[in-house]
C-alpha positions, 0 to 999 in steps of 0.5 A, a space after each residue: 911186582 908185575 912188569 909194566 907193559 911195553 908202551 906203544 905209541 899211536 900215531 893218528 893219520 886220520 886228518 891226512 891220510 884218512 882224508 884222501 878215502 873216497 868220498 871223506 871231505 872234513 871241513 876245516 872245523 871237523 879237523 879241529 874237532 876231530 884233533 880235539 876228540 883224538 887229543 881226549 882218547 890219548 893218542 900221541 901223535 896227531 898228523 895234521 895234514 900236509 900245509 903245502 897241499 892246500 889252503 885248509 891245511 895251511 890254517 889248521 896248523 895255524 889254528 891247532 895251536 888255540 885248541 889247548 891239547 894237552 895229550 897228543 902232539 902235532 905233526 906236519 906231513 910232507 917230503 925231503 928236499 927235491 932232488 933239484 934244490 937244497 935243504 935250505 931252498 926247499 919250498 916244502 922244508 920251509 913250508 914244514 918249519 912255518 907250520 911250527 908243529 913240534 913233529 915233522 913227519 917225512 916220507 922218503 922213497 925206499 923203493 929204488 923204482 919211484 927214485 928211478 921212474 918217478 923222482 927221476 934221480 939216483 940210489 946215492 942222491 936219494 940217500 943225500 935227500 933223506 940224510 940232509 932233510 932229517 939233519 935240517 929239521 933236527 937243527 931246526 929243533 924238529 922231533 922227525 919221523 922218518 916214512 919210508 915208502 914202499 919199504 917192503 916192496 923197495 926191500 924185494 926189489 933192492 934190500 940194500 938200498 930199501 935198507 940203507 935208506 933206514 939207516 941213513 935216516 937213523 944216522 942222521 937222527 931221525 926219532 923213529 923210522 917208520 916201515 911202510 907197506 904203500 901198496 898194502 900188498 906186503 904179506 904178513 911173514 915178510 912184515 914180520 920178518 923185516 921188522 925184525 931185521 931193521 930193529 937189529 940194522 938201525 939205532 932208533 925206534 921203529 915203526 909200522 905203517 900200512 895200507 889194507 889193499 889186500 885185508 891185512 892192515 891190522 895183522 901186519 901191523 900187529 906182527 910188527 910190533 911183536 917183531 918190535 916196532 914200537 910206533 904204530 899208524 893207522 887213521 879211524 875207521 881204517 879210513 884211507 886212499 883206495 882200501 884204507 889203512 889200518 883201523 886204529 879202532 881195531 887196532 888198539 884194543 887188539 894191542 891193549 886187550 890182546 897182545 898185554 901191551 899198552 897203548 892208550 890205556 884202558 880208561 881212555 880205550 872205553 870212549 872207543 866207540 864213541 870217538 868212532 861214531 864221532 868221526 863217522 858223524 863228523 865226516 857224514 858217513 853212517 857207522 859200518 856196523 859189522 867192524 870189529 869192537 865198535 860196530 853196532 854189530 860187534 856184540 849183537 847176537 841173532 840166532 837162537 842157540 847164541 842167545 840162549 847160551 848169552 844169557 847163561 854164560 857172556 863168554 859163549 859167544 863174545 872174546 870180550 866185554 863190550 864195555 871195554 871199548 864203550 859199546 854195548 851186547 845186543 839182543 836182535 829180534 828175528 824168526 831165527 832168534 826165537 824164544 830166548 831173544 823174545 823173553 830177554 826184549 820182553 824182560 826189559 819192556 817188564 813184560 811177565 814171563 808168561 810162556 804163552 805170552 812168549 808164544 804169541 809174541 814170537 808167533 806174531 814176529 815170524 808172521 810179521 817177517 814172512 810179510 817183509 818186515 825186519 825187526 832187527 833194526 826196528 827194536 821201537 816197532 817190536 816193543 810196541 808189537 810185544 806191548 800189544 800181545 801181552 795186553 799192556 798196550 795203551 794207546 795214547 792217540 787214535 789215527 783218524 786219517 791222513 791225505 798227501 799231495 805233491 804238486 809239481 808246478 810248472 817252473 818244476 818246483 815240487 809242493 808236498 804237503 800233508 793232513 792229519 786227523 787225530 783224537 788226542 782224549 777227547 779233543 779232535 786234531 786236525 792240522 796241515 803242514 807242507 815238507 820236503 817229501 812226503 814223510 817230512 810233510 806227515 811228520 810236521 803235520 803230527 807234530 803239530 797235532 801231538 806237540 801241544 799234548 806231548 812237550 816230549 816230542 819237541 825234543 825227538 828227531 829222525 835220523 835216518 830214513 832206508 827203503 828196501 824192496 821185498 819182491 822186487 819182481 812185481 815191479 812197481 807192485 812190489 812191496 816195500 820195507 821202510 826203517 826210520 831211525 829217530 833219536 832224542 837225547 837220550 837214546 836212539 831207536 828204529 821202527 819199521 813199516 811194511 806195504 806195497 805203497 811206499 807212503 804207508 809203509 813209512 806212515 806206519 813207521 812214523 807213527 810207531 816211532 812216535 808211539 814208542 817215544 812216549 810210551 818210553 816217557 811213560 815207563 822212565 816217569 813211573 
């Protein structure tokens, strides 16, 4: 009988400490939404935020508790008692026990330089506060974890007292006293190194959290499980104050898929990149697509020769099966792909195997991106494009013409509106339509001219819009590259467009877009 892997708790800092990144703002209902979805991914800890902090912190943990989660349970973040008061006249422990969260998470400072310069009191009162303010919250019935605070940079400049601030925690009993690398400075060797030394000092779990100023979030966090944390924090995205903390989204497959332990599991590890792109929805950030296991580039494969050996063999050039986190392998289409990456595209459109086929589809892709274009992103425009030089292409309208015009009026409001005229069969189509800008006029008058043809398109959405200069040298001459992202509701595409009028290059886009939105209809219906 195999020995069961050691369990490794997860605390989630996202609605906290993920908050204070830049440019995040959650509103009070992508907290409890985001709570909800953190909940169904299994993590055990949920740190709510700091109610004394804010209006909008204060009524989540009032609201949190109407959510009915059934996993996770909550945490209320904030400090020990001031320095100036007692344990039972301190406004924020009182402000900790009306949150009436079964956790209670408090940071106290080990770094004798912010009990100095910044509490502005001394080594012994600072032990007072921490050995107090646990032994309060537990006789309130308080499951306490105990942050220690630049416990790295406090053990450089004073190990006794960085030490003795764990200790008094654990004496006073703390459920688990939690490592912090603050600054995110703290090199991998000394994190392992004085992990393992306070799991030896102190009789109570201990746990990691750390800052990613310096690129090492992640591996520091992984050392000081192996050197026998058994609690880890980190926040989705690895977002956080200045570079982040670590990212629970690498995080936990490395600790799962890598290191043989248990965190989550592995049924609820593959809603991964789902809850990833949630919370990067939730928060109105596109996905950074390069990160590790749930980036939209974690398993896309570009060059030749890696295609090519993916076809015949997945572990060439993957560490893992994407499934295992809810993502998917990708195939990108480019100059440097060649034939391989045309013929699986191809295979998948149920275009034949022809080799001259091949040769002109991919002649055509390298002579299109010498113009600028880019069909990594743009999958819609390239199967159109295969479509049309294997002979399969049948278009469903014709584009007779298009006229757009902005007036700018004299109060400064900005009038956009657009024309179309189409053949749809045997009838012409002829509409107008007005629209923020330039493309979300043309895109109105389509859909009037196509909708009633097309129901499909009712459900069709664009998500995103990018414009790129080509040669940027030529000035407002120069030529530009536009990508528009549309969705429904089943899946999400790109099309790309390329002119030196910026109007055309997104007509060409647009209508590539809704081109390959019914020839998918098409084939799904087949």
């Amino acid at each position: 009988m195999s020995e069961r892997p050691r369990q490794i708790h997860v605390y989630d800092t996202t609605l906290r400490d993920g908050c204070q990144a830049e440019g995040i703002s959650l509103s009070l209902q992508d907290k409890l939404q985001i709570a909800t979805v953190l909940d169904e991914l299994g993590v055990h800890y949920i740190e709510g935020g700091y109610p004394l902090s804010n209006p909008k912190d204060a009524e989540f943990f009032k609201r949190v508790g109407t959510l009915g989660l059934k996993r996770s349970r909550i945490a209320a973040f904030g400090s020990t008692r001031r320095a100036t008061s007692s344990v039972g006249e301190d406004k924020g422990l009182r402000v900790l026990l009306e949150a009436e969260t079964p956790v209670v998470t408090l940071v106290a400072k080990s770094w004798d330089l912010h009990v100095e310069r910044v509490l502005r009191t001394t080594l012994d009162e600072n032990l007072r506060m921490v050995e107090e303010s646990v032994r309060y919250l537990k006789e309130h019935g308080r499951e306490v974890i105990l942050d220690a605070e630049h416990f790295f940079d406090g053990y450089l400049s004073n190990p006794e007292h960085a030490l003795k601030v764990a200790k008094v925690a654990a004496e006073a009993g703390a459920d688990c006293v939690v490592l912090c690398d603050t600054n995110g400075g703290a090199l991998c060797s000394a994190v392992a190194e004085l992990t393992r030394l306070v799991c030896e000092a102190i009789d109570a779990p201990v746990g990691i959290h750390c800052h990613n100023d310096a690129g090492m979030a992640v591996a520091n966090s992984l050392l000081a499980v192996e050197s026998g944390a058994v609690h880890v924090q980190g926040t989705l995205n690895g977002w956080g104050e200045r570079c982040g903390n670590a990212d629970l989204c690498v995080l936990l497959p490395i600790l799962e898929l890598k290191a043989g332990l248990r965190a989550i599991g592995g049924e609820n590890l593959r809603r991964l990149t789902e809850v990833s792109r949630f919370a990067y929805e939730a928060a109105n950030m596109l996905p950074r697509a390069n990160q590790p296991f749930v980036g939209s580039s974690a398993f896309a494969h570009k060059g030749g020769l890696h295609v090519d050996a993916m076809r015949k063999e997945k572990l060439s050039y993957e560490h893992m099966d994407p499934e295992l986190v809810g993502n998917e392998r990708r195939f990108l289409i480019s100059e440097l792909s060649g034939n391989a990456a045309v013929r699986y595209m191809a295979e998948r459109l149920g275009i034949e195997q022809d080799p001259q086929v091949m040769g002109r589809i991919l002649g055509r892709v390298m002579d299109l991106e010498n113009e600028g274009y880019q069909f990594e992103a743009a999958e819609g425009s390239f199967a159109l494009l295969a479509l049309k030089e294997s002979g399969g292409y049948r278009p469903l309208f014709d584009v007779d013409g298009y006229h757009v015009s902005v007036i700018r009026q004299s109060d400064g409001h900005l009038v956009t509106d657009a024309t179309v005229k189409l053949i749809v069969g045997e009838k012409r189509m002829h509409t107008a339509a007005e629209g923020d800008g330039p493309v979300n006029a043309l895109d109105g008058a389509l859909r009037k001219a196509l909708e009633p043809h097309f129901e499909t398109l009712k459900g069709m959405r664009l998500v995103d819009y990018r414009v790129r200069v080509i040669n940027a040298r030529e000035g407002t001459a120069a030529r530009v590259c536009v990508v528009i992202q549309s969705a429904d509701d089943v899946h999400t595409w790109g099309t790309v467009g390329v002119d030196e009028n910026i109007i055309e290059a997104s007509w060409k886009a647009l209508i590539d877009s809704i081109e390959y939105k019914l020839l998918s209809n098409e084939q799904r219906n087949r």
